[in-house]
C-alpha positions in Angstrom: 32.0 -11.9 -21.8 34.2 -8.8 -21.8 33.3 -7.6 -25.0 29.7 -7.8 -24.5 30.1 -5.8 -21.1 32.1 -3.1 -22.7 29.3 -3.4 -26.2 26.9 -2.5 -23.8 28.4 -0.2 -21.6 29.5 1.7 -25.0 26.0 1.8 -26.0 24.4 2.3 -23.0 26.6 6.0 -22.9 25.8 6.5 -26.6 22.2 6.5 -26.0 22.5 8.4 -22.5 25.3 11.2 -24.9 22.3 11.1 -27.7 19.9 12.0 -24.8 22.0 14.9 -23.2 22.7 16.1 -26.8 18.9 16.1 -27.5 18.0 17.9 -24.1 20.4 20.9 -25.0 19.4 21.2 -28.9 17.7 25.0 -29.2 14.5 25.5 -27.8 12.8 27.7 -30.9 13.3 26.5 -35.0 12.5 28.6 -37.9 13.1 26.4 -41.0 12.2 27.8 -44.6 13.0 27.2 -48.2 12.2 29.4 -51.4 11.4 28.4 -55.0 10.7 31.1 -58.0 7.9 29.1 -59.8 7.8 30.7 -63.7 3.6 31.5 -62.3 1.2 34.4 -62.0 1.2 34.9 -58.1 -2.8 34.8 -58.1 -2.3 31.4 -59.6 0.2 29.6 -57.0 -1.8 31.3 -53.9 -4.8 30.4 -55.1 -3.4 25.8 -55.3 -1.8 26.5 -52.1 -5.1 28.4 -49.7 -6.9 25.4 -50.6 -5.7 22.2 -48.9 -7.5 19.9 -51.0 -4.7 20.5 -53.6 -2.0 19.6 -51.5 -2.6 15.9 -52.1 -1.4 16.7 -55.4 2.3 17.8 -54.6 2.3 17.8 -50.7 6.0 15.5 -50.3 4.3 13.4 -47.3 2.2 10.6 -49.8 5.7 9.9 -51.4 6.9 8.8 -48.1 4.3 7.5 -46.7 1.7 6.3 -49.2 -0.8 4.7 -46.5 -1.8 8.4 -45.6 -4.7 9.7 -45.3 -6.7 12.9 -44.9 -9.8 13.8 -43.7 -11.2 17.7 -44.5 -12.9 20.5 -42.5 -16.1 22.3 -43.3 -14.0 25.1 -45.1 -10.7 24.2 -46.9 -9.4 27.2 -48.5 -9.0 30.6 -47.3 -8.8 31.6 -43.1 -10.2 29.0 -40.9 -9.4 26.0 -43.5 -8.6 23.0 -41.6 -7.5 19.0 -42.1 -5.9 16.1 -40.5 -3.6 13.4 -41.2 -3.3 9.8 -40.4 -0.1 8.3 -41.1 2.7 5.4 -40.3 4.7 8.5 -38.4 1.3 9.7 -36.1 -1.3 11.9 -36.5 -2.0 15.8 -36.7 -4.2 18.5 -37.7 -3.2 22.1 -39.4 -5.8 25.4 -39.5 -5.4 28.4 -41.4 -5.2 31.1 -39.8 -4.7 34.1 -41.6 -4.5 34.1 -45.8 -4.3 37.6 -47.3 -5.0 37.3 -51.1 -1.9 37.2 -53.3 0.5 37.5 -50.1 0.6 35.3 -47.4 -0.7 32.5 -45.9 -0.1 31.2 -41.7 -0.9 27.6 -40.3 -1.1 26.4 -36.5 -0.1 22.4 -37.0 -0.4 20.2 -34.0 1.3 16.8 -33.9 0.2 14.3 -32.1 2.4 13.8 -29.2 4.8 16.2 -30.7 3.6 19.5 -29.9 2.6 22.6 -32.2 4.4 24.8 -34.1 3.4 27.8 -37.2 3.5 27.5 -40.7 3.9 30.0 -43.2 4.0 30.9 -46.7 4.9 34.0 -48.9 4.5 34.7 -52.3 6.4 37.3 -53.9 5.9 38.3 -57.4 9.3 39.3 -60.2 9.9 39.1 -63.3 10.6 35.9 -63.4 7.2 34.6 -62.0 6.5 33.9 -57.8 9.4 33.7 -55.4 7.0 30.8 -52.9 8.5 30.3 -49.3 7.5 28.1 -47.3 8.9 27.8 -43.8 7.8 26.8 -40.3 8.6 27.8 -36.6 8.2 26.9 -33.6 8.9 28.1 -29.7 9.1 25.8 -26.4 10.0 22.8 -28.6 9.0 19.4 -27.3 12.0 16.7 -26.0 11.0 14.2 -28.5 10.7 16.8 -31.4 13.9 17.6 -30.0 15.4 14.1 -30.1 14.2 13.5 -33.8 16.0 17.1 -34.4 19.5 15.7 -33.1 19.4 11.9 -34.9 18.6 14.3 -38.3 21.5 16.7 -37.6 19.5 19.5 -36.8 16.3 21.3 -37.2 17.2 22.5 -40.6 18.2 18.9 -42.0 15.1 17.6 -40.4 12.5 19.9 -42.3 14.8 21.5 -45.0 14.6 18.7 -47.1 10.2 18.7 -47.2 10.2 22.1 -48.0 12.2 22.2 -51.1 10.8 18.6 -52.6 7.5 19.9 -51.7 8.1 23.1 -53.4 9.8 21.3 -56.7 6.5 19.1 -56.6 4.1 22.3 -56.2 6.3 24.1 -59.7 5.5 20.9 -61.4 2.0 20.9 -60.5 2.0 24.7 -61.6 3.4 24.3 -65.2 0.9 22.1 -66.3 -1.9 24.3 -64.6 -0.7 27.6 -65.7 -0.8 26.0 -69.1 -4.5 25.3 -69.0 -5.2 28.8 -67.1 -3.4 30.5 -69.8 -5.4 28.8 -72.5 -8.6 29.7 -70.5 -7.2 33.3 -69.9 -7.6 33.3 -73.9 -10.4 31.5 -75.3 -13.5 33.8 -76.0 -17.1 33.2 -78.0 -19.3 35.1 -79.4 -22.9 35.3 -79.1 -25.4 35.6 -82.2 -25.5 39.5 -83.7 -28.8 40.6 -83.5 -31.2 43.7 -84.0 -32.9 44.7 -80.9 -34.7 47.0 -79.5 -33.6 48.5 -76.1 -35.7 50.5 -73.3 -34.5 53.9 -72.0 -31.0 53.6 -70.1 -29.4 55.8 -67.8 -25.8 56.1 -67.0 -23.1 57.3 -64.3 -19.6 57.7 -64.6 -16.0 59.3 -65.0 -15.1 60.5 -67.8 -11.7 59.9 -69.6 -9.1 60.6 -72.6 -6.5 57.8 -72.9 -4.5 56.0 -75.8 -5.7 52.7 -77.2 -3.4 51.2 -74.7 -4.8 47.8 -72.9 -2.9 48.3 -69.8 -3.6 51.7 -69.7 -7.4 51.8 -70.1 -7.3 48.9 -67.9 -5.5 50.7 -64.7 -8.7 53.7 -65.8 -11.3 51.0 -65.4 -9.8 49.4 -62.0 -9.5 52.6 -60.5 -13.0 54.0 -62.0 -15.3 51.1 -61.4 -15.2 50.4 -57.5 -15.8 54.2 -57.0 -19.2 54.3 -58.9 -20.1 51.5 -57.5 -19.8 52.5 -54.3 -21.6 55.8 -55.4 -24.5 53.6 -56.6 -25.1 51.6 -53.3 -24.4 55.2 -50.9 -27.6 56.1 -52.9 -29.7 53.1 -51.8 -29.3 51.1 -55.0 -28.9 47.1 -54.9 -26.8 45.1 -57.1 -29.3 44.2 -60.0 -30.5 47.8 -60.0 -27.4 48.7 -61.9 -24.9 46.9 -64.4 -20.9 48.2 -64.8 -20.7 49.6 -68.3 -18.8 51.7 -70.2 -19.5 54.2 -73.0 -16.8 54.8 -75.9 -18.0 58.5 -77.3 -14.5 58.4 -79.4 -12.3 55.4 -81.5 -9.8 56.8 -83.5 -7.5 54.2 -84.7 -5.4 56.8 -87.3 -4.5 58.8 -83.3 -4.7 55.7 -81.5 -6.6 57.5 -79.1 -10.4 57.5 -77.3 -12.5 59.0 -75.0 -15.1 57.2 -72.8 -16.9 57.2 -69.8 -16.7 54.7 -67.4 -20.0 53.7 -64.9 -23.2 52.2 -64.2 -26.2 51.7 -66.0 -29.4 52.5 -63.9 -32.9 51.3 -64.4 -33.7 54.8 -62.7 -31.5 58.1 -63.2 -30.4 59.4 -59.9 -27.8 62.2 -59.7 -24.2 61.8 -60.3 -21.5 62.9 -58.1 -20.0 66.6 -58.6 -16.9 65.3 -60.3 -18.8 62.3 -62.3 -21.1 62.8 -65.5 -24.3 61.7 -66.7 -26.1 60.4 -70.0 -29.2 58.9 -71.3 -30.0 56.2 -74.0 -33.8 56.7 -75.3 -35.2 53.9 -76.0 -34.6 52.4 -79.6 -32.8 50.1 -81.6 -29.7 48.7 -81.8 -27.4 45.7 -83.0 -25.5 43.7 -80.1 -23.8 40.8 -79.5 -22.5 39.0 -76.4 -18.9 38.3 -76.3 -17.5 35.9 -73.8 -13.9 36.0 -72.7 -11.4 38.2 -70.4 -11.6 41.9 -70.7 -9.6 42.5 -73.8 -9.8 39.6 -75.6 -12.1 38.8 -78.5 -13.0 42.5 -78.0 -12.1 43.7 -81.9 -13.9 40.5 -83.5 -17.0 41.2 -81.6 -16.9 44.8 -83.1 -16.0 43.2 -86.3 -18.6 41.3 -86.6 -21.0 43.9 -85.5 -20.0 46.6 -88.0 -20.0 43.6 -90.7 -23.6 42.9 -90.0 -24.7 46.7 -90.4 -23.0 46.8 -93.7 -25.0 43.6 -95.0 -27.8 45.1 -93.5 -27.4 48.7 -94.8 -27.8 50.5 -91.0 -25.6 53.2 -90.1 -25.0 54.3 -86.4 -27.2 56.6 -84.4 -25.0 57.0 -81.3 -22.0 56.1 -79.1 -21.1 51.9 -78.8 -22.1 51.2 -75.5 -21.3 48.2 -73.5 -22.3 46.2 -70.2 -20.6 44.3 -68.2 -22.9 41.5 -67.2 -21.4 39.7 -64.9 -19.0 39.4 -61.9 -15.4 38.0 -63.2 -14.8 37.1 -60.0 -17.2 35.0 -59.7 -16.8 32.7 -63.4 -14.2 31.5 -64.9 -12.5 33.8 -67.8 -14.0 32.2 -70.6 -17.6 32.6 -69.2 -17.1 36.4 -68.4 -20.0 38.3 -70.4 -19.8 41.6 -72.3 -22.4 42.7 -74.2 -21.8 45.3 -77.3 -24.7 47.9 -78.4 -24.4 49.9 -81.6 -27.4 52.5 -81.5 -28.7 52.7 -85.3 -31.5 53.8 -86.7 
């Protein structure tokens, strides 16, 4: 009867030693990991600021495969929310703050556990996205406490989450970036035709650059917002004007052009001092609609332009000219719409 006595009063001061050692464990946490995911950081923010794709690589299901999730009204971006129902309790998370291409913070509550904050970075190299993912907490609870000190710490308790969760998310990524990058790519062209075209006006900057994609494309990012801005300080809606550009110069021997880069109006209203103005007069022209990301499929749609004025016999009568039909932030890339007008007579 000894023994017993002496099993019990042993145990009976382990679990009293646990309970001290759980009382004095720290009283704040901040637990994170990192992964470089070989990613485009608009890509990897974009899976992670929507919760409905955290089914997909979140480490919980593995653990627990009974879980189950129920969503808010929104479920990416700030003020996202869900919940959780699993063998381990219950909880909710909201987002609270998501700044595009950046950073992303989370309030989680745990159901008779307390709260803590979530966060996530997202740092783009040259190597892709360094993602970290970490979470914090002040005033911690005794029994997050006590779960803290049977795992060997705070660190040991969550560590291990964050990196299988972020070695699921890089999976998840490689096969998505795959299919991004082949939609990033494909581009279709419309039918060429002969039209004819009703008087259009135009705004813009003008500009002198190589034939260099990144180049002209840093011109047209920094160009574009301003007119449009212009546009709507004059009391024009969106519909009463369509970005454009006009190419007055393509030299392929220099490698170099000049074009203007703007709006096309319905009705002419005056430019800024430092922008510039033209006019189309109504009259024909060949055009085709290309659809694809800025900058690809571009030279077959010209191709094919210049191919059908040969066949045809037409020669040109003015400056190409295109318009930008629609917003590429609001379509995917392969559905992005430029249409091509060669003025001929």
């Amino acid at each position: 009867m000894k023994i017993v006595k002496y099993i019990v009063l042993f145990l009976l001061i382990a679990i009293i030693g646990l309970a001290i050692y759980a009382a004095v464990q720290p009283n704040s946490y901040e637990v994170k990991r990192s992964r470089i995911i070989d990613v485009p950081v608009e890509l990897v923010y974009n899976n992670v600021s929507d919760y409905k794709n955290w089914e997909a690589w979140g480490p919980w299901l593995e653990e627990d495969p009974s879980m189950t999730f129920s969503y808010g009204e929104t479920t990416k971006g700030e003020g996202a929310s869900y919940s959780w129902d699993g063998k381990d309790g219950k909880g909710s998370q909201k987002m609270t703050s998501a700044i595009p291409h950046e950073s992303l913070t989370t309030e989680l509550t745990f159901e008779g556990m307390g709260s803590a904050s979530a966060f996530w970075k997202f740092d783009p190299n040259v190597e892709g996205t360094e993602v970290t993912w970490g979470m914090k907490a002040d005033n911690v609870p005794y029994l997050f406490k006590f779960f803290g000190a049977i795992s060997g710490g705070y660190d040991k308790m969550m560590g291990p989450m964050f990196e299988r969760g972020l070695e699921r998310l890089d999976s998840v990524m490689v096969i998505e970036a795959e299919a991004y990058n082949k939609m990033m790519s494909a581009w279709s062209l419309g039918e060429v035709s002969k039209v004819t075209v009703d008087k259009r006006n135009f705004i813009g900057y003008a500009h002198s650059s190589k034939m260099d994609q990144e180049a002209m494309s840093k011109l047209f990012q920094e160009s574009m917002p301003k007119v449009g801005e212009y546009a709507v300080e004059q009391g024009l809606q969106y519909g009463e004007f369509t970005p454009g550009a006009i190419f007055t110069k393509w030299d392929e021997t220099t490698g170099e052009t000049d074009f203007m880069i703007g709006v096309f109006l319905k009705e002419a209203i005056k430019p800024a001092e430092d922008m510039q103005s033209m006019s189309f007069a109504k009259g024909t022209v060949v055009t085709v609609s290309k659809f694809g990301n800025y900058g690809t499929g571009d030279r077959e749609a010209h191709l094919a332009i210049e191919e059908f004025m040969e066949t045809h016999k037409m020669t040109m009568a003015g400056p190409v000219y295109e318009l930008y039909v629609n917003d590429p932030t609001l379509v995917a890339p392969d559905k992005i719409q430029t249409d091509i007008y060669y003025p001929v007579e």
